[in-house]
C-alpha positions as CSV (number, residue, x, y, z in Angstrom):
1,X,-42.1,-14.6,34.8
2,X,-40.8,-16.1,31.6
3,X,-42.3,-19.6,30.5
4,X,-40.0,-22.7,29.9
5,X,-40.5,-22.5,26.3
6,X,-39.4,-18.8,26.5
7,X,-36.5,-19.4,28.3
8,X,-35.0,-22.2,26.0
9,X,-35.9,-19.5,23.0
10,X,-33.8,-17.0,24.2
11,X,-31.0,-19.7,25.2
12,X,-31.3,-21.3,21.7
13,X,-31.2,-17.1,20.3
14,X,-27.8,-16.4,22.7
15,X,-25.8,-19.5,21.9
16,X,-26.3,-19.2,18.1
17,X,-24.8,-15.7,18.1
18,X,-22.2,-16.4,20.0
19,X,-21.3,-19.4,18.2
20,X,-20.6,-17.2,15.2
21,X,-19.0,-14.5,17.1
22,X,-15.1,-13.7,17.4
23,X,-15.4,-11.6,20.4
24,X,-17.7,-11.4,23.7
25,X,-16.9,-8.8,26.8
26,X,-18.7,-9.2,30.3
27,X,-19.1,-6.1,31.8
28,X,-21.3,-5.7,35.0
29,X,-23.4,-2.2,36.2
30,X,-25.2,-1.1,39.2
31,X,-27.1,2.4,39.6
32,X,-27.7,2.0,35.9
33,X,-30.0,4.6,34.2
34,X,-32.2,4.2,31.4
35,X,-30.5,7.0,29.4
36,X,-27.1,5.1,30.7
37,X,-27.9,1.8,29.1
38,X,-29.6,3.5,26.1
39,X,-25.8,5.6,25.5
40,X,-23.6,1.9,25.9
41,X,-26.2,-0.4,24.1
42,X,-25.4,2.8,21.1
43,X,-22.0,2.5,21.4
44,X,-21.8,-1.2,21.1
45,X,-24.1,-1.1,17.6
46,X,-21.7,1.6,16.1
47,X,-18.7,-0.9,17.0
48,X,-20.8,-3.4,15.3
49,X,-21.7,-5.6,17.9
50,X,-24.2,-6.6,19.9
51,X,-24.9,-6.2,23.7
52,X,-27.4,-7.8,26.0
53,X,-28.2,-8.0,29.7
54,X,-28.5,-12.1,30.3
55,X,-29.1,-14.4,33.2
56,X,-25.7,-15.7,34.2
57,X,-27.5,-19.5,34.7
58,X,-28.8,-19.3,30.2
59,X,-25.5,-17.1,29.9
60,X,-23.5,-20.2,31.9
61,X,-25.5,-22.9,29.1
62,X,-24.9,-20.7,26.7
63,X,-21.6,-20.4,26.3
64,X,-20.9,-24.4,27.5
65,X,-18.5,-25.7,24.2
66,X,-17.4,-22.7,23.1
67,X,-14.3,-20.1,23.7
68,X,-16.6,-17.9,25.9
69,X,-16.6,-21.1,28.7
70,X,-13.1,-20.2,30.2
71,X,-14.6,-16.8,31.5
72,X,-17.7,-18.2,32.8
73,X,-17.0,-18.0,36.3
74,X,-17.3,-14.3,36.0
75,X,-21.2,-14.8,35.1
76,X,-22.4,-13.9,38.3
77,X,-24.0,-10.9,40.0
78,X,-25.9,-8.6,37.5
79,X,-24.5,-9.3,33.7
80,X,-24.4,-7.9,30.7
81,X,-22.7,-9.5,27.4
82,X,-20.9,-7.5,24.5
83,X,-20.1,-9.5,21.8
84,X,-19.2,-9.3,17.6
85,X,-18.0,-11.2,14.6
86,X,-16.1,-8.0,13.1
87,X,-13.1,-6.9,14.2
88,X,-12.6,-7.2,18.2
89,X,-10.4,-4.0,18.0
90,X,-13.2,-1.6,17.2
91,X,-15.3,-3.4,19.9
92,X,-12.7,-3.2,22.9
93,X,-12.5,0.2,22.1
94,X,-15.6,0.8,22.2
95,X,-16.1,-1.0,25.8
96,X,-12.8,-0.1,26.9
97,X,-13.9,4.0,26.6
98,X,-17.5,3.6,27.7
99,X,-16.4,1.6,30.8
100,X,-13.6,3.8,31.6
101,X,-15.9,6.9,31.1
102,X,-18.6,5.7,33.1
103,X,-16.6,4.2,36.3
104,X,-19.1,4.7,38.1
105,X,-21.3,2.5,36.9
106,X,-19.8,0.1,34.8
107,X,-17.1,-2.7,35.6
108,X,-15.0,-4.6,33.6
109,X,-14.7,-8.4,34.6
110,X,-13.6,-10.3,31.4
111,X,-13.5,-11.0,27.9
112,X,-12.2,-13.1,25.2
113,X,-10.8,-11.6,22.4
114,X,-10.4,-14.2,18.8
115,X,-10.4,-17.0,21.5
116,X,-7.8,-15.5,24.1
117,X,-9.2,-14.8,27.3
118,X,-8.1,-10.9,28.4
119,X,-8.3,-8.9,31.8
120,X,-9.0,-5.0,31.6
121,X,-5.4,-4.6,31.0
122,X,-5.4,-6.3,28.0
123,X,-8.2,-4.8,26.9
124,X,-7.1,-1.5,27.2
125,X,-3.5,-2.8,25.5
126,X,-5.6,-3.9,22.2
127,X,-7.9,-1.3,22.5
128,X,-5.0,1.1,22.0
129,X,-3.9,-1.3,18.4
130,X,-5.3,0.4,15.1
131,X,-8.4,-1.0,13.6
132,X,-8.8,-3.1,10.7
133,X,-10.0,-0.2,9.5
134,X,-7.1,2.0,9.8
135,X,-4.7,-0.8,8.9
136,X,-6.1,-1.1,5.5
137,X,-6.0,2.6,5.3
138,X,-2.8,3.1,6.0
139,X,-1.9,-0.1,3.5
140,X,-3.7,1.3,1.1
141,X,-2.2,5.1,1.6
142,X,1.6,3.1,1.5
143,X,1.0,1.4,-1.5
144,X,-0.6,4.4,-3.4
145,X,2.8,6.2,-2.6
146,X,4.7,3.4,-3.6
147,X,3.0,3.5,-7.0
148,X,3.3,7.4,-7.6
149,X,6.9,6.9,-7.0
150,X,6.4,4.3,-9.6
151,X,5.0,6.3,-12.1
152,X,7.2,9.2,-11.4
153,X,10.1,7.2,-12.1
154,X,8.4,5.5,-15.3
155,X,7.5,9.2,-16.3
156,X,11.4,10.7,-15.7
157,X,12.8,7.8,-17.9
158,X,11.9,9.6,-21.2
159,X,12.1,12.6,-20.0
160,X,15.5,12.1,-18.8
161,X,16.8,10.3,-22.1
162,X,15.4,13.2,-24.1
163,X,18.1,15.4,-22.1
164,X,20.7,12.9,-22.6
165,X,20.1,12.6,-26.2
166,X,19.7,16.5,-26.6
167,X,23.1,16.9,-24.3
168,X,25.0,14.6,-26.9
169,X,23.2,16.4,-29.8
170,X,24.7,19.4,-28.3
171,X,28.2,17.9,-27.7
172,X,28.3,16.7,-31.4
173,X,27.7,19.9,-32.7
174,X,30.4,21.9,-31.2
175,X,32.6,19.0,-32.1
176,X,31.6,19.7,-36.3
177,X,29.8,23.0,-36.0
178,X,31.6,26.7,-36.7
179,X,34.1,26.7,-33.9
180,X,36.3,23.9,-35.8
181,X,36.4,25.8,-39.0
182,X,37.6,29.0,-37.3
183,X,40.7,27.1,-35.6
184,X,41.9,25.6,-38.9
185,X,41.3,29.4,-40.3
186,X,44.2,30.3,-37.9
187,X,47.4,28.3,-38.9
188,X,46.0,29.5,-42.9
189,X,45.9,33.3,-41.8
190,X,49.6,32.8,-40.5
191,X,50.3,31.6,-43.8
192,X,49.1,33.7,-46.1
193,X,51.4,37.0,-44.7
194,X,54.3,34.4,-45.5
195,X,53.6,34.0,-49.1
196,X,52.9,37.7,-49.6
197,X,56.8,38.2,-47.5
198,X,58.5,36.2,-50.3
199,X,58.0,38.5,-53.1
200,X,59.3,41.3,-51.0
201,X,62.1,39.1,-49.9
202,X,63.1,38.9,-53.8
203,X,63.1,41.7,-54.5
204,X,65.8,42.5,-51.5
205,X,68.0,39.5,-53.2
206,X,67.6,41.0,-56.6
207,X,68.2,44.6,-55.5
208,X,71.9,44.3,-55.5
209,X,72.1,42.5,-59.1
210,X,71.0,45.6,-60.8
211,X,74.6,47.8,-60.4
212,X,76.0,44.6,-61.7
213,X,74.5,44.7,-64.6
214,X,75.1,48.2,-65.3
215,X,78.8,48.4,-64.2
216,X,79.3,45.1,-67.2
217,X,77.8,48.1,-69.3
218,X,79.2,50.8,-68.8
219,X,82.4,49.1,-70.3
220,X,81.3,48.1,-73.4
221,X,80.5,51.6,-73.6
222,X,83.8,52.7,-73.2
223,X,84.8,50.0,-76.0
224,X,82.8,51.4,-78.0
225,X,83.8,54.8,-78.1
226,X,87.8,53.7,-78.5
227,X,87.0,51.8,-81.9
């Protein structure tokens, strides 16, 4: 049998780690097996918490000015705490499963949960929620996108005015490059067979002149030849 002196010790030890706690779940067990209690009290350290078996009337002191004193009606009967100051997600989940698993052994009563007081409903509700953990994963995985999008779009800036620039580079130089030339080439190739015609064309005009000229001749001859 525990001493007096004992007693207020592990009173004092309880009520200062709950006072710091966000958390607390009271679950109770009957038929309970060493290997049992070892598997839960496991399960409750991973989650980071902490789990003890208490006397409901130190449990009942305990918990006097703090959130935990709403649910101490339901210390009574054979008791067991769960309780953390890290995130009360991981820890219902980690009751929440246990409990469920182990039906046959372990109840649910109550818990308070960053000073709400929940039934097993609720606990199963928040247990479903995402960690803190996963939150800030999935934060962190959002923003991560968010900024490769970022830098893609930084990246495709210069990349995209070098092809804008090259495009009017392009556009510039079929505007004064060799096609131009060879347009203006046309109108002087039509020319040129024009100047060539008009010597031939002369030469039809002067064609007829030439009898003319010998016919005004040919009398003068005939002039001639009567002197």
């Amino acid at each position: 049998m525990k001493s007096r002196e004992t007693k207020q010790n592990d009173l004092n030890a309880l009520a200062e780690s709950l006072k710091d706690s966000k958390s607390a779940m009271i679950v109770s067990f009957n038929g309970l097996t060493v290997q049992k209690d070892q598997e839960f009290r496991e399960q409750i350290r991973a989650a980071g918490g902490r789990y003890q078996v208490v006397k409901n009337t130190l449990a009942r002191i305990a918990v006097k000015g703090t959130p935990y004193e709403e649910v101490s009606g339901d210390l009574k009967g054979v008791t067991a705490l769960a309780w953390t100051d890290n995130d009360p997600v991981v820890l219902s989940k980690a009751v929440s499963k246990f409990v469920a698993d182990n039906a046959d052994h372990y109840t649910f009563k109550s818990g308070v949960v960053d000073g709400k007081v929940v039934d097993l409903a609720q606990l199963k509700t928040i247990a479903s929620l995402p960690s803190k953990e996963e939150l800030i994963s999935k934060l962190l995985y959002v923003l991560n996108a968010q900024a490769q999008r970022i830098v893609t779009v930084i990246n495709a800036v210069p990349r995209d005015l070098a092809v804008v620039i090259k495009q009017i580079g392009e556009q510039e130089g079929r505007a004064a490059g060799t096609p131009a030339p060879a347009a203006e080439a046309a109108p002087a190739a039509e020319e040129a067979p024009a100047q060539e015609a008009a010597p031939a064309e002369d030469v039809l005009e002067l064609a007829p002149e030439a009898p003319a000229a010998e016919a005004e001749a040919a009398p003068a001859e005939d002039e001639a030849k009567a002197e």
